[in-house]
C-alpha positions as CSV (number, residue, x, y, z in Angstrom):
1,X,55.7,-35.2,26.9
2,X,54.5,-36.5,23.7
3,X,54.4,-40.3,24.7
4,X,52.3,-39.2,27.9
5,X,50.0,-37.4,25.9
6,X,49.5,-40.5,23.8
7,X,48.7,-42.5,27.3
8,X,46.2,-40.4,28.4
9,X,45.0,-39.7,25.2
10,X,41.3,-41.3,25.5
11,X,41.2,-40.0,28.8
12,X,41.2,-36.4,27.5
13,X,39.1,-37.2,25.1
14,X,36.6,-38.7,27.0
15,X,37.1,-35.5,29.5
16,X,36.2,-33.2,26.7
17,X,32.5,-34.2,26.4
18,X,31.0,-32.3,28.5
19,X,33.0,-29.5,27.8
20,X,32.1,-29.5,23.9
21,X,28.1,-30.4,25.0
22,X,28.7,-27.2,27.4
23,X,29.7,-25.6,24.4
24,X,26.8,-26.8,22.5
25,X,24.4,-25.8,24.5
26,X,25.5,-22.3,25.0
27,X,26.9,-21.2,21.9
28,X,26.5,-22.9,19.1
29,X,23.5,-21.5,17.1
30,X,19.9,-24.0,16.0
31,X,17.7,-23.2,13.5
32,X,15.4,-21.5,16.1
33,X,14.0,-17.9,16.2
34,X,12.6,-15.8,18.8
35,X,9.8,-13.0,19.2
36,X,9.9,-11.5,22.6
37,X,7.7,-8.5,23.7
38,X,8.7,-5.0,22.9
39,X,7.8,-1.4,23.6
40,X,6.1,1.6,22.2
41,X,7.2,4.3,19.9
42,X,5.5,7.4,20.2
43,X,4.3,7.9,16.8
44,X,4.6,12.2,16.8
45,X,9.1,11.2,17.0
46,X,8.6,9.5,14.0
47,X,6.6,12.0,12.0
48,X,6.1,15.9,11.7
49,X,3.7,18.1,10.0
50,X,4.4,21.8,9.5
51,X,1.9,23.9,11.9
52,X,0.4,21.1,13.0
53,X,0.9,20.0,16.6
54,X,0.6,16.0,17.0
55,X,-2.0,14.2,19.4
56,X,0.5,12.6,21.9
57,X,-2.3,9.4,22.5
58,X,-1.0,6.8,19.5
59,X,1.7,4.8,19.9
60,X,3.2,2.0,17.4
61,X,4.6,-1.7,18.7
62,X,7.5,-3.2,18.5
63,X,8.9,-6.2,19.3
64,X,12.0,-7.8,19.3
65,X,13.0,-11.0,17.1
66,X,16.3,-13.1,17.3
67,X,17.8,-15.5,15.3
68,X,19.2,-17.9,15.4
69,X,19.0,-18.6,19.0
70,X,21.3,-21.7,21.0
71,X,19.6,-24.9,22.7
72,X,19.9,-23.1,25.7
73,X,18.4,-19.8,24.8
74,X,15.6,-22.0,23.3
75,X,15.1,-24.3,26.6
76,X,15.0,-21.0,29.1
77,X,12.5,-19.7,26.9
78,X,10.2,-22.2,26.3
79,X,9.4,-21.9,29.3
80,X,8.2,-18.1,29.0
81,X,4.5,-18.2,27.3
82,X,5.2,-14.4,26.3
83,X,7.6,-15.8,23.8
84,X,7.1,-17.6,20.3
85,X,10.1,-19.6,19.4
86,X,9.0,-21.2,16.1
87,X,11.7,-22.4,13.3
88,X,13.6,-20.0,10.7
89,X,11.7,-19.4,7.6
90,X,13.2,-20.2,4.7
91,X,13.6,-16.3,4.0
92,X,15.5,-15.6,7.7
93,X,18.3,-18.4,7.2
94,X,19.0,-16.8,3.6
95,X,19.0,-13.4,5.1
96,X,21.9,-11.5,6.6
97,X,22.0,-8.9,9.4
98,X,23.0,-6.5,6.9
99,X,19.9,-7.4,3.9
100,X,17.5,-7.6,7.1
101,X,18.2,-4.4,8.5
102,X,17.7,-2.7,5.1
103,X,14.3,-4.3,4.6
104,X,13.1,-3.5,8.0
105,X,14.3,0.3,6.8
106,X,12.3,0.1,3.4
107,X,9.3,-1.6,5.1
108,X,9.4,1.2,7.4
109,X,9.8,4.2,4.7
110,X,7.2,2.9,2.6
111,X,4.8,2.4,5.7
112,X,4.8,6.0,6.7
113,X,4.8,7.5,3.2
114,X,1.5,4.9,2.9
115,X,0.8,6.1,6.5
116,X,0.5,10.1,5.3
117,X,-1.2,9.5,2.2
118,X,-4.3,7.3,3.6
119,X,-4.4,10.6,6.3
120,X,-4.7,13.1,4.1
121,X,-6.8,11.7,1.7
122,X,-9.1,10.6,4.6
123,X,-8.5,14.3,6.6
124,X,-9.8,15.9,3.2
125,X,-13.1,14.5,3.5
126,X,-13.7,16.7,6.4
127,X,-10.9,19.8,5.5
128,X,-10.5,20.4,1.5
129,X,-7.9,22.3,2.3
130,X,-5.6,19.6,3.3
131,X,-4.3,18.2,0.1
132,X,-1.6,15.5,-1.1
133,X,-0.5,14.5,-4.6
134,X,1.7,10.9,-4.7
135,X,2.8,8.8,-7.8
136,X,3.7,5.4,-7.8
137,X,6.9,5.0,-9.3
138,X,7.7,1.0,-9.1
139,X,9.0,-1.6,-6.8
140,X,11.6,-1.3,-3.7
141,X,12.8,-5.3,-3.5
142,X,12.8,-6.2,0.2
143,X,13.9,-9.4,-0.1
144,X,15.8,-11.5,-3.1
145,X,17.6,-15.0,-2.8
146,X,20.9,-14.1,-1.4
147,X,22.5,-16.0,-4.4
148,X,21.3,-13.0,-6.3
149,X,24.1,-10.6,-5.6
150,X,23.8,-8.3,-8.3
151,X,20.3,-7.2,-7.0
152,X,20.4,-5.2,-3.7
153,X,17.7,-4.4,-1.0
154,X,16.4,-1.2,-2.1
155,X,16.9,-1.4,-5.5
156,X,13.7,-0.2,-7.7
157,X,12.4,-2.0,-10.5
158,X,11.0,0.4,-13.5
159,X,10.6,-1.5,-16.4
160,X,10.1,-5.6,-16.6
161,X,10.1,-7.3,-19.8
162,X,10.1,-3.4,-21.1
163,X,6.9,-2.3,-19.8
164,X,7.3,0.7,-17.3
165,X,5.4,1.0,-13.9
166,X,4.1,4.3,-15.8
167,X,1.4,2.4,-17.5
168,X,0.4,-0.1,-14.6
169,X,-0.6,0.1,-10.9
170,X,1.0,-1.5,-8.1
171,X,-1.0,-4.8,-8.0
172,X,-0.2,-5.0,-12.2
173,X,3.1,-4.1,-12.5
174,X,4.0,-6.7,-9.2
175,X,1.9,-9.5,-11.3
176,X,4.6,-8.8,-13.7
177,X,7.4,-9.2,-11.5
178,X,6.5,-12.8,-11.1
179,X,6.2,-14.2,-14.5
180,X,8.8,-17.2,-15.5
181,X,11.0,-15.1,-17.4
182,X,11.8,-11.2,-16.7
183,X,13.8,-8.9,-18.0
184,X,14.3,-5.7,-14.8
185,X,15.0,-2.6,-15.4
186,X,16.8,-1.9,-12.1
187,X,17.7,1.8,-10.6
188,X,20.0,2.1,-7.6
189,X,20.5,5.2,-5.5
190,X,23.7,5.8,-4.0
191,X,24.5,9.1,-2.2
192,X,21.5,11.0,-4.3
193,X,23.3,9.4,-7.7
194,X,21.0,7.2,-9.7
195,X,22.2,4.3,-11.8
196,X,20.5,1.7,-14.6
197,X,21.3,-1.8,-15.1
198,X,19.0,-4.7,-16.7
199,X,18.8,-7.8,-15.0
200,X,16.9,-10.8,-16.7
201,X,16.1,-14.3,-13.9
202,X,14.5,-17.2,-14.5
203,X,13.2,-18.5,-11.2
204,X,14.6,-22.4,-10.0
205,X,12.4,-24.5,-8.0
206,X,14.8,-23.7,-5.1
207,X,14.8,-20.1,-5.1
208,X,11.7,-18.5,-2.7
209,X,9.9,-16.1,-4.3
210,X,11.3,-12.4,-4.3
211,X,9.2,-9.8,-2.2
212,X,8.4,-6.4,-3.7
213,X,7.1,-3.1,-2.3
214,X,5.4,-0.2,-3.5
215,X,7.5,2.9,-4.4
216,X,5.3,5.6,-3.5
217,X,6.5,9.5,-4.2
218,X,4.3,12.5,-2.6
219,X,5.0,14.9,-5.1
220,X,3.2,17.8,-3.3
221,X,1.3,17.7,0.4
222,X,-0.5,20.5,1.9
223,X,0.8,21.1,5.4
224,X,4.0,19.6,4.7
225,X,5.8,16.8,6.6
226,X,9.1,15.6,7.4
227,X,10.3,11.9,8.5
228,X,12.6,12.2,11.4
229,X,12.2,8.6,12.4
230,X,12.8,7.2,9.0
231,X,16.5,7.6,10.3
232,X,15.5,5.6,13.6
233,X,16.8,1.8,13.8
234,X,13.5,0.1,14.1
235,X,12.3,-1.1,11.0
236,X,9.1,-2.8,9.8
237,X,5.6,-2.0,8.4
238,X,3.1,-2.7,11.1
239,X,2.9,0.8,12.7
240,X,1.0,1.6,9.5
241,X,-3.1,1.6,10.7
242,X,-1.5,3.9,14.1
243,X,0.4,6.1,11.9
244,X,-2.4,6.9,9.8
245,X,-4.9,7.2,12.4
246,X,-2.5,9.8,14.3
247,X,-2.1,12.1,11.4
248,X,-5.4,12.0,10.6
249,X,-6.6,12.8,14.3
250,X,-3.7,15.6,14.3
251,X,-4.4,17.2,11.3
252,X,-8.9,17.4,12.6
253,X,-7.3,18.3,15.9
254,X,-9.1,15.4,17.3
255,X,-9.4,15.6,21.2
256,X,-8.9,11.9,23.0
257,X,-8.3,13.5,26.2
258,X,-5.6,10.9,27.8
259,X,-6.6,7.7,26.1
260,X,-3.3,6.2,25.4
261,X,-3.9,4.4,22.0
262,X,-1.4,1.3,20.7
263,X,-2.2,-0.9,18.0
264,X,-0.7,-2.9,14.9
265,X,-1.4,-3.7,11.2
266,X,0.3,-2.7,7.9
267,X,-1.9,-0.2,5.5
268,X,-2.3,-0.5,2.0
269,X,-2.9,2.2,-0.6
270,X,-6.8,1.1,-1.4
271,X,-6.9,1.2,2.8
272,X,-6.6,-2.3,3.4
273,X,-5.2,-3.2,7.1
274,X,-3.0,-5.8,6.6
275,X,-1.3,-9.0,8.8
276,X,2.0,-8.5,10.9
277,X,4.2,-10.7,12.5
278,X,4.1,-11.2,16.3
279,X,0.5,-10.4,17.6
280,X,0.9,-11.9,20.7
281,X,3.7,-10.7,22.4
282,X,2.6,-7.1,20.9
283,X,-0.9,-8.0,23.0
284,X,1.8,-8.5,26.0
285,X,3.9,-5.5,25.1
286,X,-0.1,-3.2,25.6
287,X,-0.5,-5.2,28.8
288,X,3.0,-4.2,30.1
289,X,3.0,-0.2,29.0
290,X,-1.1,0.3,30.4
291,X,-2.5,0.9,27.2
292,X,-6.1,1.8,27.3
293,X,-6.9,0.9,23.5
294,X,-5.5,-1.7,21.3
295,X,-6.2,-1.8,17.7
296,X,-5.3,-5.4,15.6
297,X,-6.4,-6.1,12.2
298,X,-9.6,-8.4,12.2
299,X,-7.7,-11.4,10.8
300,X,-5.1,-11.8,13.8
301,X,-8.2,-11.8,16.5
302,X,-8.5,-15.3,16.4
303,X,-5.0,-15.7,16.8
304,X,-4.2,-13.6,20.5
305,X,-3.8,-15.4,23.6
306,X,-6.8,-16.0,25.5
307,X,-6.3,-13.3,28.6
308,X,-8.2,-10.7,30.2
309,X,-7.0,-7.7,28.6
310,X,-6.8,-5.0,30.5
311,X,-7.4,-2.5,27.5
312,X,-10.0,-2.2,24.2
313,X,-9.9,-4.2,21.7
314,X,-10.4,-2.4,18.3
315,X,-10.8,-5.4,15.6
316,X,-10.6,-3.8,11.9
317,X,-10.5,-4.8,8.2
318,X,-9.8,-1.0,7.0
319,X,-8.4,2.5,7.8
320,X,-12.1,3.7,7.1
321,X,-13.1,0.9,9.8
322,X,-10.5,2.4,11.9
323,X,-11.4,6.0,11.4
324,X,-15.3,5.3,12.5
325,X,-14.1,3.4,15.5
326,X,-11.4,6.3,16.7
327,X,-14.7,8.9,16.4
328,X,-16.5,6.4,18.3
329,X,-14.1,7.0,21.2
330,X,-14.4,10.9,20.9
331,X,-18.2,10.5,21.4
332,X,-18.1,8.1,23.8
């Protein structure tokens, strides 16, 4: 058996080749990613606000991304112009399944706590008695080199180099985060328990940059609120402009008749709408669900395919921006 192995040895080999590119081609991963089109969330399952009943008109996007994707995946693909295969980042190839999921989760927590407070604040202009008190209370890390494994996504960073986030805002105390050498003061959370540890880094040329979020805690909101989709597996800040804009037109008891409102952008605390990932194929994800108004931060316009929409386009820098526009469509 042996010796007639050895005789047809080249022959099998040769035979194998297009079996292993076969292989290739459908299994074995690139360093591609994908960003298909998604769907809508509702945003009133994510959120609710005691005695207040939600407007059912705004709706967040999603999409959905993969990587890494085969030579295959990526040659059926290519040929789909809803899709946006584009190389990993840096950031996705040092990222696991595991560390992504928990940022999307953070991202997503600290989006509608942002979300709430830009309402209310904004809602209290017209109704004093709708009141919220928050305190900023450091930075969530959403994403670390992977090589740091003492440091978690989700852990929160109170002191650096000794000075507390007590004495800074966000924009300081994250300035601080990225000097040469630090010194954390790191808290964890596990089951409700907190614990301290210091952690001092010194960042190599080859190590990206870490990413930081704001750790925002409403102390005190008047109606209150609950998160029931903070325990939802879709993750990510850029429902944050149509989060806010629903709890603010919820808590007026704005009427928008049926318009069925979609849109994307993160929100920051001084009311800044902010740059997401995958514009176009959330434009496609409105085209496919009949939206009738889409709102997209003014510096992604420039940057959506060139179709006929079959919705409004609602191009904005701030919430404030976004607010005038919604009353806009009331009076329309």
């Amino acid at each position: 058996m042996l010796k007639l192995l050895k005789s047809y040895k080249k022959i099998l080999i040769v035979l194998s080749f297009p079996y292993l590119y076969l292989f290739f081609v459908l299994v074995a991963p690139t360093q591609m990613a994908v960003t298909a089109p998604g769907g809508l969330t509702p945003v009133h399952s994510a959120i609710v606000i005691d005695t207040v009943e939600f407007v059912d008109n705004f709706n967040t996007v999603y999409v959905y991304s993969f990587y890494p994707i085969t030579p295959f995946q990526s040659f059926v693909l290519s040929n789909d112009e809803t899709m946006n295969i584009k190389p990993m980042t840096v950031r996705e190839s040092d990222t696991s399944w595991k560390d992504d999921f928990r940022a999307g989760q953070i991202s997503k927590i600290v989006s509608l706590k942002t979300s709430l407070i830009k309402a209310y604040e904004l809602a209290n202009l017209e109704d004093p008695s709708i009141e919220i008190e928050y305190e900023y209370q450091g930075l969530y890390i959403y994403y670390r080199p992977s090589r740091l494994s003492e440091l978690e996504i989700g852990d929160i960073v109170v002191e650096i180099n000794g000075n507390s986030y007590e004495d800074y805002t966000h924009q300081e105390f994250r300035q601080l985060a990225y000097l040469p050498e630090v010194r954390y003061r790191v808290m964890r959370i596990v089951d409700g328990v907190e614990t301290f540890f210091n952690f001092d880094y010194t960042k190599p040329e080859s190590d990206q940059y870490m990413i930081f979020y704001p750790n925002y805690e409403i102390l005190n909101a008047s109606p209150s609120f609950d998160f029931p989709g903070a325990n939802s597996i879709v993750g990510g800040p850029s429902g944050g402009m149509i989060q806010t804009l629903s709890i603010y037109a919820s808590l007026l008891k704005l009427n928008l008749s049926d318009l069925k409102i979609a849109g994307t952008g993160t929100i920051e605390i001084d009311g800044t709408i902010g740059r997401i990932g995958g514009i176009s194929q959330k434009m496609y994800t409105g085209i496919y669900n009949k939206i009738d108004v889409f709102f997209i931060p003014e510096s992604h316009y420039s940057e959506i395919p060139a179709l006929d929409y079959p919705y409004q386009i609602i191009v904005v820098e701030t919430i404030e921006e976004a607010v005038e526009a919604l009353h806009e469509l009331i009076n329309e």
